[in-house]
C-alpha positions as a printed Julia matrix, in Angstrom:
403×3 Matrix{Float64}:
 41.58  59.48    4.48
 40.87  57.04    2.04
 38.08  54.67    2.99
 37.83  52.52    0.22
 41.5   51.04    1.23
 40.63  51.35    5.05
 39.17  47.93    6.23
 38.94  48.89    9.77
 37.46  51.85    9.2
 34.68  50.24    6.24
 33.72  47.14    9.22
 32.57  50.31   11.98
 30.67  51.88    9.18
 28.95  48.45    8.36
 28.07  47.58   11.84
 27.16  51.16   13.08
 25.17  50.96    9.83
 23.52  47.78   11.13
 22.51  48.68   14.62
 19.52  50.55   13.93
 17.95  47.38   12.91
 18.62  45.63   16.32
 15.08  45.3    18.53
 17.64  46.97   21.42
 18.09  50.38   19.06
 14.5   50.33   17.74
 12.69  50.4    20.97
 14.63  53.29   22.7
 14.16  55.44   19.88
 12.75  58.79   20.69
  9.03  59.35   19.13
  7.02  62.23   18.86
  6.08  65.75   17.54
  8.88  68.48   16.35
  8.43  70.11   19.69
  9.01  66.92   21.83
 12.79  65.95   19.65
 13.47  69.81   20.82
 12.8   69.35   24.16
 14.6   66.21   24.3
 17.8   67.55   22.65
 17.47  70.95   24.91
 17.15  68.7    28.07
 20.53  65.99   27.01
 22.75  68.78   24.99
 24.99  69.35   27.8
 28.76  69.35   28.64
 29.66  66.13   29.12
 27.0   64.23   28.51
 25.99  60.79   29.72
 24.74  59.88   26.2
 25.0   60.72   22.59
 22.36  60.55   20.03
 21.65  60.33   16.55
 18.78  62.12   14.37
 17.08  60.57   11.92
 14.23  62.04    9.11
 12.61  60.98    6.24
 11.01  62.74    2.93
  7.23  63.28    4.05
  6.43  59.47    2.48
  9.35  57.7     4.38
 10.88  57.07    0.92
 14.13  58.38    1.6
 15.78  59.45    4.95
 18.93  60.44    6.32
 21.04  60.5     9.73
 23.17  63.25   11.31
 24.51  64.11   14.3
 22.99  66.78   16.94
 25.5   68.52   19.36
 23.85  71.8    20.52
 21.2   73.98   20.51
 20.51  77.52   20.13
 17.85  79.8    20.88
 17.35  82.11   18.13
 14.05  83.86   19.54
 10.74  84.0    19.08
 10.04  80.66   19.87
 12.59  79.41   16.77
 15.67  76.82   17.59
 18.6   75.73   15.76
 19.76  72.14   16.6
 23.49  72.43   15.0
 24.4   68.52   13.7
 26.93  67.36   12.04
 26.11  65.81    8.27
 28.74  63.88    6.79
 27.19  64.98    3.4
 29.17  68.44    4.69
 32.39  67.68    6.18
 34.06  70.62    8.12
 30.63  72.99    8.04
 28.34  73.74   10.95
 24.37  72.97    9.82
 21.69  73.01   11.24
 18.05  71.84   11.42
 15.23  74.78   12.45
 13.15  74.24   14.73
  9.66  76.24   14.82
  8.14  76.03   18.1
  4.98  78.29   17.1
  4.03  75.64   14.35
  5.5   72.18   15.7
  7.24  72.16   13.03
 11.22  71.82   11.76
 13.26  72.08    8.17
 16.42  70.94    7.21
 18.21  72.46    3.47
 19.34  69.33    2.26
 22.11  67.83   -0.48
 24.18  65.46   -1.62
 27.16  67.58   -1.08
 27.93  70.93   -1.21
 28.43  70.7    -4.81
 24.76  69.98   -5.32
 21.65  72.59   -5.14
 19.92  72.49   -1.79
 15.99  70.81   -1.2
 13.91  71.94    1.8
 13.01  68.99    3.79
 10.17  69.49    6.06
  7.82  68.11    8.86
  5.45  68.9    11.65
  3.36  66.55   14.33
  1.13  65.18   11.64
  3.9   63.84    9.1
  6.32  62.32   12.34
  9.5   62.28    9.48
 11.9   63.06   12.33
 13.17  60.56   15.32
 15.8   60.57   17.97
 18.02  57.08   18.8
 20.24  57.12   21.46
 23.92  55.36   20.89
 23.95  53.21   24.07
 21.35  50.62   23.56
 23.33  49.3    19.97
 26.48  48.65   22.16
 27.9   45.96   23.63
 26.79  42.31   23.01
 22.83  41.82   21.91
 20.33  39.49   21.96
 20.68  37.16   18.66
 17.52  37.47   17.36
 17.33  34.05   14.95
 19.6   31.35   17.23
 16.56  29.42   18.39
 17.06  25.7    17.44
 12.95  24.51   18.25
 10.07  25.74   16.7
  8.88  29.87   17.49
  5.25  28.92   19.26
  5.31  30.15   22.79
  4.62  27.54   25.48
  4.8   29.87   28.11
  1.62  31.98   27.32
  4.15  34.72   26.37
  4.26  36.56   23.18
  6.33  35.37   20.31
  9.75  35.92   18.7
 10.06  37.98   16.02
 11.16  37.62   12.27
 12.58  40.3     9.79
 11.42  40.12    6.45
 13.77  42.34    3.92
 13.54  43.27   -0.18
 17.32  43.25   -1.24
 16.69  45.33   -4.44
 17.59  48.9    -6.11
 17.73  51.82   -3.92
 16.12  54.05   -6.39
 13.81  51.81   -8.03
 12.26  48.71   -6.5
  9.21  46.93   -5.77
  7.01  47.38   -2.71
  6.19  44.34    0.04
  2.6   43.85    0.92
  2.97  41.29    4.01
 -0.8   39.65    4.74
 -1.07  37.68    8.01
 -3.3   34.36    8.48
 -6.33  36.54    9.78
 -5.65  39.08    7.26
 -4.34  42.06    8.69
 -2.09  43.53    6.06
  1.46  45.22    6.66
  3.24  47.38    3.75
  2.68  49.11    0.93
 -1.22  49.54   -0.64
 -1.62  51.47   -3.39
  0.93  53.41   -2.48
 -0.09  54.28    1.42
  1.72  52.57    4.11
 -0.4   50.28    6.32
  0.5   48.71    9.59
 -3.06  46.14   10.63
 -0.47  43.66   12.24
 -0.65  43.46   15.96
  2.86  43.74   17.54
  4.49  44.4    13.85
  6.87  47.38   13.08
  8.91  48.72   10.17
 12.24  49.91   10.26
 12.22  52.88    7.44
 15.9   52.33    6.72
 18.64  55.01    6.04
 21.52  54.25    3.48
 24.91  54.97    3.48
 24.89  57.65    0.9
 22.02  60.38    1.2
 18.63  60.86    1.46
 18.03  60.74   -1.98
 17.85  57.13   -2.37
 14.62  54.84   -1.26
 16.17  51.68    0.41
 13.12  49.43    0.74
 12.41  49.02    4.43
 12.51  46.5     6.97
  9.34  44.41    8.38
  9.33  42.62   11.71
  6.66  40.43   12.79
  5.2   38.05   15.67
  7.07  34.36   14.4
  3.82  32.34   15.49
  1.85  33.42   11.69
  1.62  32.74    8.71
  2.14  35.29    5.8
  1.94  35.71    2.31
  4.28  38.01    1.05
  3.29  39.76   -2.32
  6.26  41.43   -4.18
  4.44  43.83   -6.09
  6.28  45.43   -8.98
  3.51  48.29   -9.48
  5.22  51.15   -8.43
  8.91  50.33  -10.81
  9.53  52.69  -14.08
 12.05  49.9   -15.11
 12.76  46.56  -14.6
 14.66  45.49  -11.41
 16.37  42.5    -9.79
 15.47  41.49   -6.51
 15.45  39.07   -3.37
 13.2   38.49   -0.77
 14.51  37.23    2.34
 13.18  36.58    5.73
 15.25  35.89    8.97
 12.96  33.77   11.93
 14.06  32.76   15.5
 15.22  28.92   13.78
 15.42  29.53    9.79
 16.23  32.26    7.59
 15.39  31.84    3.63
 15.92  34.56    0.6
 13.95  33.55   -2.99
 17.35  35.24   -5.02
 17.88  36.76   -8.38
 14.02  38.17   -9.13
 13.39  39.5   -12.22
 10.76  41.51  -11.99
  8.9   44.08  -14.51
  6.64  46.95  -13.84
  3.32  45.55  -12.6
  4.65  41.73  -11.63
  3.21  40.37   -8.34
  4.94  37.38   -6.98
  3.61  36.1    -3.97
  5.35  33.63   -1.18
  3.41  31.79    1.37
  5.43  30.98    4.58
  4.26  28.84    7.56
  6.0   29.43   10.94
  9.61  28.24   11.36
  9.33  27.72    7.58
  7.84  24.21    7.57
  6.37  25.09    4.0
  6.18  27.46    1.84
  5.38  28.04   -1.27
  6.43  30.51   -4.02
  3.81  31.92   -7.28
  6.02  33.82  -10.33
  4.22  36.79  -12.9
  6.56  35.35  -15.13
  8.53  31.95  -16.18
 11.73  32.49  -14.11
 13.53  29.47  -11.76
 14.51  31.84   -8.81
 17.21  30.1    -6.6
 16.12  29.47   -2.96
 18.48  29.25    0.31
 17.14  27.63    3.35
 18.56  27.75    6.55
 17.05  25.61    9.34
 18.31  24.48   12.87
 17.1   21.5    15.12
 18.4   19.83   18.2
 20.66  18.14   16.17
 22.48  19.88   13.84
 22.4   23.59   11.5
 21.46  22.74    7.87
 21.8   25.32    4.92
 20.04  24.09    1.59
 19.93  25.67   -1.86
 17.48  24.56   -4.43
 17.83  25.84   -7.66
 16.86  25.04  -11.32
 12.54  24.47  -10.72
 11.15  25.91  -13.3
  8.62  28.5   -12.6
  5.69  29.99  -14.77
  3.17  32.06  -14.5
 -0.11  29.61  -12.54
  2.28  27.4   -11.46
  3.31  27.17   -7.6
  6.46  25.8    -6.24
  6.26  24.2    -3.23
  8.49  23.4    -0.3
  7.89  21.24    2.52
 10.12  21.19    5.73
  8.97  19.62    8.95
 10.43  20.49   11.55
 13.03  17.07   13.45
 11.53  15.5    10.29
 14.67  15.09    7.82
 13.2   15.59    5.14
 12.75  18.5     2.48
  9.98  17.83   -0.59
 10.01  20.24   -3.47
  6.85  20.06   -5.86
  5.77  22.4    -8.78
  1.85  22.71   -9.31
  0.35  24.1   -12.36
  1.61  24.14  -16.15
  2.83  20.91  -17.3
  6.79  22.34  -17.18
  9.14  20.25  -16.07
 12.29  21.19  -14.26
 16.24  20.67  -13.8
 16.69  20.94   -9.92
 19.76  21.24   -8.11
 20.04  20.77   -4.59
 22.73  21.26   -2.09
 22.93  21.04    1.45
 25.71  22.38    4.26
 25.57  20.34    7.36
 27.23  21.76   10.37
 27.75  19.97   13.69
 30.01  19.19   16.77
 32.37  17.39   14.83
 32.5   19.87   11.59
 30.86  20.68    7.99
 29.86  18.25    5.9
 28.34  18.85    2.39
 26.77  17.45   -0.07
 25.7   18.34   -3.74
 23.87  16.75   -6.59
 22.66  18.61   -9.66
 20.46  17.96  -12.8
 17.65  16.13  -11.14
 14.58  15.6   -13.48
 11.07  16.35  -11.98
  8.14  16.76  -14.05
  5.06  19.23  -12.96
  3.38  17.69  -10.13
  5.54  15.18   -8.96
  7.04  15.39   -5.68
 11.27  14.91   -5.0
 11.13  14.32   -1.46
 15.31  14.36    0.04
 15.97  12.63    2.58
 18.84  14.56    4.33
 18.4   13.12    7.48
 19.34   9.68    6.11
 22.48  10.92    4.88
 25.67   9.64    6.44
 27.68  11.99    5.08
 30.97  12.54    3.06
 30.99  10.63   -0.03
 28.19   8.52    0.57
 24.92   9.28   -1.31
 21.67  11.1    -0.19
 18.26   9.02   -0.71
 15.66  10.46   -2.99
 12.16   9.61   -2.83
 10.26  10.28   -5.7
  6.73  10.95   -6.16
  4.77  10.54   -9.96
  1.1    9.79  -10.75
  0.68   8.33   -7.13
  3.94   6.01   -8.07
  6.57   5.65   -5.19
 10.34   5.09   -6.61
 13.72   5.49   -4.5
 17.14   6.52   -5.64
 20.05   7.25   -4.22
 21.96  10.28   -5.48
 25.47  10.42   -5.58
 27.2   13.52   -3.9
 28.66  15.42   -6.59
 30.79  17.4    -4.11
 34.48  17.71   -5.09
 36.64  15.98   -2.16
């Protein structure tokens, strides 16, 4: 069968792909020592069973992991147990992962493809590299996890939503995430070791499409009611890499796009809750597109700023109240001045509306506060309030959007 020319078949694979990132999936997977997966898979490996399930190990670090699927197991003695799976990286074969019962431990001879020489893959109840998900909880319709339209604080005394915070970068070579909370709990990657000091956070150590061999950066989920500063930290890359940094909340969702960063950079972004400001420090000069989704009571809104000119001790700055309608953009630090672009998407009731001007000069430390909300749409221009040495000035800029 050829996939590449099968669009059915590419759409399951993408959204099977996607469901172990769903809250539903992540909280009824199965947890626990070598021994425990066994007894679980012994106990639900029956005729006709009521559910299916779906193993998943990593490399002893978490820095590459795989999936396959268990359908019996056999008792080969002496307390030893072979859980036969099916690997896609082995179409038509029978495999199977060993189970040592005597050591609480199991191994898996691993490849690419049978083409390729095997590697022993290994854990026990100390590393916890192996999991169990059952298929159930990822089907059917799920909770959306970013529709809110008001701001993330609980009012109810109850806990808040969550956000996912993702590197889009290399699979073999990337930088690591070091997520800091406002009391200073860190989540991530330090010095190497993972770290979890975030009350109610969680990773989701992600498998890829192709194999094991790869090291798809994971995904972060954490309590919406924080702060964070996000360091991108380029220490552990052997080459240079492009990246983005995006982060998905119950009423916004914004990616920093197009990163270039070297071995050793550290960017760092600063995020409030429901993305009311933030603010975004470069290792290097670089203007690094940003999209920014937001939703209020009235409508959705989906803005791109591009062309502010970044350097290293400079800070760019973005301001977004919340019902405010308005969206400030300031650069602080080396007198640079910048090109900026910005374009908005307005979605409502009656439709999409957009609206587009580009080359806007702003020099280092003046503020370009757009006033979206003022906006009437189509053809009609935005107002733009400008901010330099203390010195108020309006503008109105003319929506450079092809009719």
């Amino acid at each position: 069968m050829q996939i590449s020319n099968n669009a059915s078949l590419q759409r399951q694979i993408a959204y099977d792909w996607a469901l172990q990132t769903l809250d539903s999936v992540q909280t009824k997977r199965l947890t626990g020592t070598p021994n425990q997966i066994l007894n679980d898979l012994i106990n639900d490996l029956k005729p006709n069973p009521s559910q299916t399930y779906t193993i998943t190990f990593w490399k002893s670090d978490f820095t590459g992991g795989h999936a396959v699927t268990p359908y019996a197991v056999e008792n080969k003695g002496a307390g030893m147990f072979d859980v036969l799976i099916y690997d896609n990286n082995w179409p038509g074969q029978t495999r199977s992962i060993v189970f040592d019962t005597n050591t609480d431990s199991w191994t898996y001879n691993a490849a690419v493809n049978p083409n390729e020489p095997d590697s022993l893959y290994q854990g026990d109840a100390k590393t916890k590299t192996i999991s169990l998900s059952p298929t159930s909880p990822g089907l059917g319709t799920q909770q959306c996890p970013f529709c809110a339209t008001v701001p993330t604080k609980p009012t109810n005394g109850g806990s808040a939503n969550s956000e996912e915070i993702y590197l889009d970068a290399s699979d073999t070579n990337h930088a690591n995430l070091v997520i800091v909370d406002g009391a200073g709990h860190k989540l991530g990657y330090v010095n190497g070791q993972f770290v979890n000091e975030i009350p109610g956070a969680h990773v989701d150590e992600l498998v890829s499409n192709q194999d094991w061999t790869d090291k798809v950066p994971p995904d972060y989920f954490v309590p919406a009611d924080n702060k964070y500063t996000i360091t991108i930290d380029g220490t552990a890359l052997t080459a240079k890499d492009t990246e983005s940094l995006g982060i998905i909340g119950p009423s916004y969702d914004l990616s920093v796009k197009s990163i270039p960063m070297n071995p050793g950079d550290k960017d760092t972004l600063t995020i409030e809750p429901d993305a009311a400001s933030l603010s975004y420090t470069s290792s290097r000069p670089e203007s690094p597109p940003i999209d920014l989704g937001v939703s209020d009571t009235g409508a959705h809104y989906a803005f791109e700023i591009g062309g502010v000119a970044d350097r290293p001790g400079s800070t760019l700055n973005v301001v977004l109240p919340p019902e405010q309608g308005t969206l400030t953009v300031q650069t602080v630090g080396p007198d640079t001045g910048s090109t900026v672009n910005f374009g908005m998407q307005r979605e409502t009731e009656q439709g999409v509306q957009a609206f587009l001007h580009k080359s806007i000069p702003v020099a280092a430390g003046d503020v370009a506060a757009f006033q979206f909300g003022s906006w009437s749409g189509g053809g009609q221009a935005l107002p733009l309030t400008a901010t330099h040495g203390g010195v108020q000035s309006n503008q109105l800029l003319a929506n450079q959007v092809t009719p």
